[in-house]
C-alpha positions in Angstrom: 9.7 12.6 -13.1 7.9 15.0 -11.3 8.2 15.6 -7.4 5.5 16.9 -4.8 5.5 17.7 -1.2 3.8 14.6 0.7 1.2 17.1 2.7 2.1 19.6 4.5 5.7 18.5 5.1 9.2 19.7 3.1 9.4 15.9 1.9 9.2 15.3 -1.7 7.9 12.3 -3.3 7.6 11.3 -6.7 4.2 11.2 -8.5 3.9 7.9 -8.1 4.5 5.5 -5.6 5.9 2.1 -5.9 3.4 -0.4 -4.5 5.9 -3.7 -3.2 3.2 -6.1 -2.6 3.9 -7.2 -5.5 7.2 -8.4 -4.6 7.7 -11.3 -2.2 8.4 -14.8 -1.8 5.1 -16.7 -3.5 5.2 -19.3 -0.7 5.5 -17.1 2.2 1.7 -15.6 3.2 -0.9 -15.7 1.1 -0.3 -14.1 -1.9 0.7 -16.9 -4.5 0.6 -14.4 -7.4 3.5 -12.6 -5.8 7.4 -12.2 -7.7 9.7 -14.0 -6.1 13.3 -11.7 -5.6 14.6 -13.1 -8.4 11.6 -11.4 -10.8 11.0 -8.5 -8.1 14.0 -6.7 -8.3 14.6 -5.5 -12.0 11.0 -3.8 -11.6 12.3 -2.3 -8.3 15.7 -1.3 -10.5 13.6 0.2 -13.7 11.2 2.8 -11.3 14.4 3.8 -9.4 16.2 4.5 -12.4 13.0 6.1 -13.7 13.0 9.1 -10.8 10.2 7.0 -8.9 11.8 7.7 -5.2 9.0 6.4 -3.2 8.3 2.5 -2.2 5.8 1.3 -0.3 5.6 -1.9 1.6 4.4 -3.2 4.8 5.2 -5.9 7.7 3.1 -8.1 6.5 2.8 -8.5 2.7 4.5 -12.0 2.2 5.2 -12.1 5.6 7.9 -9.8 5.6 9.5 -11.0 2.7 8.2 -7.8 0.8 10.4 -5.9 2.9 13.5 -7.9 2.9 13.9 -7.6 -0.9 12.7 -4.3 -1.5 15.5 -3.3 1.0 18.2 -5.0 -0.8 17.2 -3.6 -3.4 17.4 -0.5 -2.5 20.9 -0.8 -0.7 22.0 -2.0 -4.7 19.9 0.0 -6.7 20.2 3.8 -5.4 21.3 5.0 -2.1 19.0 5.7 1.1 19.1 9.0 1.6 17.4 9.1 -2.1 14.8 7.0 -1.4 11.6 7.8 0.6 10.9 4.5 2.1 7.3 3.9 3.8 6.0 0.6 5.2 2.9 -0.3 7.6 1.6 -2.1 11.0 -1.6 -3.4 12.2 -2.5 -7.0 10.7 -1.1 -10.2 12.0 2.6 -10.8 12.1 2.8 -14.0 14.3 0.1 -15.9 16.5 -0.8 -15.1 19.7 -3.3 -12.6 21.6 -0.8 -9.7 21.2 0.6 -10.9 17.1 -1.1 -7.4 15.8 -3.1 -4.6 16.2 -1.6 -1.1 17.5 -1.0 -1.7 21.1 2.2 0.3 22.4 3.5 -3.1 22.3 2.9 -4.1 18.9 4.0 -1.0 17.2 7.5 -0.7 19.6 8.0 -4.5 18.5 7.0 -4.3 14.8 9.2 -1.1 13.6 12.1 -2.8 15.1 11.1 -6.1 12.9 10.7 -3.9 10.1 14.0 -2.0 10.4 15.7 -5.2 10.2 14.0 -6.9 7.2 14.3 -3.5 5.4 18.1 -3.3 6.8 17.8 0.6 7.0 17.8 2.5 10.7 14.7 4.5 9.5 11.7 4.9 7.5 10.7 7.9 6.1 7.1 7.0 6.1 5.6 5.0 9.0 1.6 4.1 8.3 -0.9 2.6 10.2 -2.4 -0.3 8.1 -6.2 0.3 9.6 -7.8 1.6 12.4 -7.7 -0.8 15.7 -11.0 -0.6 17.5 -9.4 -2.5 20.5 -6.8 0.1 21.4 -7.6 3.7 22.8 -6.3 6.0 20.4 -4.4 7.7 22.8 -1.7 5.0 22.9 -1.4 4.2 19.2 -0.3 7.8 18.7 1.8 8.7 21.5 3.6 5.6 20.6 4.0 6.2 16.9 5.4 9.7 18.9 8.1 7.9 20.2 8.6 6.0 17.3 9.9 9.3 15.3 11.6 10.9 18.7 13.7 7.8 18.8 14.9 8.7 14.8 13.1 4.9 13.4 10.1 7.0 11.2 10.4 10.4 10.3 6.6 10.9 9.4 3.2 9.0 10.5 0.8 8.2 8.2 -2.4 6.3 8.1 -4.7 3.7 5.6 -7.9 3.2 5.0 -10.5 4.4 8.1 -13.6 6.6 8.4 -13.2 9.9 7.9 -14.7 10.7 11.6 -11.9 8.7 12.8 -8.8 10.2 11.3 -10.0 13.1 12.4 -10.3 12.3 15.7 -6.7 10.7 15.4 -5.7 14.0 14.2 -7.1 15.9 16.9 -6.0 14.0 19.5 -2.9 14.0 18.6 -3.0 18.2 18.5 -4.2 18.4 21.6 -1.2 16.5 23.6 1.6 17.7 21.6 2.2 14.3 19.4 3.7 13.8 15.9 0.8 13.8 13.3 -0.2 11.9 10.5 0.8 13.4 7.5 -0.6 11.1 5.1 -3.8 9.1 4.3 -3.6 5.8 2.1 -7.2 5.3 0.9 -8.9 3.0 -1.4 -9.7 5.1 -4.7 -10.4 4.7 -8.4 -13.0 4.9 -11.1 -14.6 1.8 -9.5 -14.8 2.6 -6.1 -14.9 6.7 -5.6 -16.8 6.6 -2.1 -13.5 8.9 -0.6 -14.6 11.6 -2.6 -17.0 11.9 -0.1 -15.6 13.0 3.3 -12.3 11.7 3.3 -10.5 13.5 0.4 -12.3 17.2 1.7 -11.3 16.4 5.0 -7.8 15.6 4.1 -7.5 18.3 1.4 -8.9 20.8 3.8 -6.4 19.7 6.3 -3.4 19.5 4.3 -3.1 15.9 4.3 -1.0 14.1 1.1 -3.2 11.4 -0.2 -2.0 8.1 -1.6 -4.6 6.0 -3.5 -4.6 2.3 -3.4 -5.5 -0.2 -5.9 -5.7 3.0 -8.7 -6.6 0.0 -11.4 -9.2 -1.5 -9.2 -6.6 -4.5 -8.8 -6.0 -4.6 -12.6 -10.2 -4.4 -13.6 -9.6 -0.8 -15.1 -6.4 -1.9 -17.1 -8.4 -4.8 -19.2 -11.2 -5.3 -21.1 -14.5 -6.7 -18.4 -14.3 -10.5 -20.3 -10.4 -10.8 -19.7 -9.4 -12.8 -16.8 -6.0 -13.4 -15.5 -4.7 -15.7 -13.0 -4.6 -12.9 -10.1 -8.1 -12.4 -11.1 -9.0 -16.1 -10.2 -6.7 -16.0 -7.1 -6.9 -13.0 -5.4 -9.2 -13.0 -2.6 -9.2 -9.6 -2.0 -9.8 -8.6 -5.2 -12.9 -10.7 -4.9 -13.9 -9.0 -1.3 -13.6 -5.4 -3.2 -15.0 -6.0 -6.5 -18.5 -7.5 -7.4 -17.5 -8.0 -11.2 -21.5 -8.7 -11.5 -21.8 -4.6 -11.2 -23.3 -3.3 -14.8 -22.5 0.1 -13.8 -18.6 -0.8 -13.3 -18.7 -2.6 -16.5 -19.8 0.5 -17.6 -17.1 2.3 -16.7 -14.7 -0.1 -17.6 -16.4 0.0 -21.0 -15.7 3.9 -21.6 -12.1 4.0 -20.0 -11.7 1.5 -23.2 -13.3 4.1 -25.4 -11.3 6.9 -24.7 -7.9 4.6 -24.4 -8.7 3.8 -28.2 -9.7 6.9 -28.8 -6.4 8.5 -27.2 -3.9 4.8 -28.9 -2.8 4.3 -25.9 -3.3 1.2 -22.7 -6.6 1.4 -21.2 -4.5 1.5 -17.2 -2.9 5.0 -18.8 -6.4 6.7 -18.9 -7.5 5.3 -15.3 -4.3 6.5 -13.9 -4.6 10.1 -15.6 -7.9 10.1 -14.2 -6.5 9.9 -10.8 -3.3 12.3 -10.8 -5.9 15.1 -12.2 -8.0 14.8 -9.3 -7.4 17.9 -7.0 -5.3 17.0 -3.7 -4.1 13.5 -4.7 -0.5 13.2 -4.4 0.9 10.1 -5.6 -1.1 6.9 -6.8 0.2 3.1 -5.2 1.1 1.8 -8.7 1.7 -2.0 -8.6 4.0 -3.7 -11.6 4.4 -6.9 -12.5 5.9 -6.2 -15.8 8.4 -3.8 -17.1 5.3 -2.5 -19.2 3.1 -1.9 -15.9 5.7 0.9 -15.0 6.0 2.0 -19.0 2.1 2.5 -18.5 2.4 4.3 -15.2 5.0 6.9 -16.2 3.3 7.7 -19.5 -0.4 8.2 -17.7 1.7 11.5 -15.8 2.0 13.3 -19.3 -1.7 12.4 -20.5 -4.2 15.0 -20.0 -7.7 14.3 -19.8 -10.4 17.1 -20.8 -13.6 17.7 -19.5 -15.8 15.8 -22.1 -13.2 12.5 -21.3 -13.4 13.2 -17.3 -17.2 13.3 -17.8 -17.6 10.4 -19.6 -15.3 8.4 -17.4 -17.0 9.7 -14.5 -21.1 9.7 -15.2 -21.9 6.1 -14.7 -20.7 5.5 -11.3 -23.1 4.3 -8.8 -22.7 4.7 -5.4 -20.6 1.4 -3.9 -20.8 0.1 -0.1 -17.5 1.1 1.9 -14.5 -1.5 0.8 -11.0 -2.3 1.9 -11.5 -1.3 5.8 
């Protein structure tokens, strides 16, 4: 496994990161395609013992369930102090005019509730889920401040906004003396490339780590454009990202099968290779479901695409409207 520095911090990560949406009870929330703990936690056991140090979660995948098995798992698996554990706040946790968003409130409230579903006294990364238009800027950060002076996160990090407004986050937080984010979760891969435009410069010129989401377009980029599974059918997100009507994305999909046939190997290698040769990414959110999901994942970090591949892989994209925030 190979190891990079998450931005400009010492902290080293793994390559790739351990996306734990995946794992939660199917009848909490609403993500009935979800592993239950039972299925969850020999995936969770085959990327630790693979070097993968870094797991991602949040407060409210499965409503908290994700957490609560990914930190038993951890506590079985490997020890804490190997493990760079990040999870998020900003969607709805409970009902109620103050159940989300990143009001001092919500975020003192939430990283206690995740603390105690994780069953840790820290997390190593602590990430705002999206940006709250509701709440002055100021107060998100200078709490998320206090959230690392108290010793309960030892880096911010942020998901999914316009680039004009993490950098505004960023400055604000320079100009009173607060903890800054260190890291930007954005929605990225062959499918959706709209980052490229001002987010990944502005982070890259800034020294922020970047950790794409949905690398496989939610599994489009891992299977031929006809195939449909049952996450397909189910997953409304998917759905709210993806118009699977796009020629130019069955394009796409078309020559990452190409060069994946070409090369003998699964077609989610090639679209992961893709990503961890782009300049400035530092670990892709890999979700598994399978023990070969993770096989695919680790193999795509020793496969080298040249130009001509790159080019190919790259040409037909079309410009996309802003998804996932």
């Amino acid at each position: 496994m190979d190891y990079i520095r998450l931005g400009r911090t010492g902290l080293q990560v793994s390559r790739l990161c351990l996306g734990c949406m995946t794992y939660g009870q199917p009848d909490r929330g609403n993500h009935s395609w979800t592993l239950d703990e039972e299925h969850s936690r020999p995936l969770i056991r085959q990327a630790l013992e693979a070097g993968i140090n870094f797991l991602d979660t949040a407060n409210i995948y499965s409503d908290g369930s994700s957490e609560e098995i990914v930190g038993r798992a951890i506590r079985d698996f490997s020890r804490r102090e190997d493990v760079v554990l990040a999870t998020k706040v900003f969607f709805r946790t409970r009902p109620g005019p103050n159940g989300s968003g990143l009001s001092r409130r919500a975020i003192l409230a939430e990283i206690d509730n995740s603390l105690r579903r994780l069953g840790t006294d820290y997390v190593d990364l602590y990430q705002i889920h999206r940006w709250d238009p509701h709440t002055p800027i100021e107060e998100t950060l200078e709490a998320l401040h206090d959230v690392v002076k108290a010793g309960k996160a030892r880096y911010i990090g942020a998901s999914s906004m316009f680039a004009w407004q993490f950098a505004k986050a960023i400055y604000t937080a320079r100009q009173h003396g607060w903890t800054e984010f260190v890291s930007m979760q954005d929605h990225l891969n062959l499918l959706n490339r709209e980052e490229e435009r001002e987010m990944l410069p502005f982070c890259h010129d800034q020294g922020v780590g970047i950790l794409p989401w949905s690398p496989l377009a939610r599994g489009l980029l891992a299977r031929d454009w006809r195939e449909r599974t049952n996450r397909q059918e189910t997953d409304n997100v998917l759905h709210n990202l993806y118009d699977q009507t796009q020629s130019a994305d069955r394009t796409v999909i078309d020559a990452v099968g190409r060069i994946a046939q070409a090369r003998s190997v699964p077609r989610a290698q090639v679209a992961l290779a893709w990503l961890l040769q782009k300049p400035g990414i530092t670990a892709p959110i890999v979700g598994a479901s399978k023990p070969g999901h993770l096989d695919d994942a680790l193999a795509a970090l020793d496969l080298i695409l040249d130009r001509g591949e790159i080019a190919a892989l790259e040409e037909p994209y079309i410009p996309h409207p802003i998804a996932g925030f």
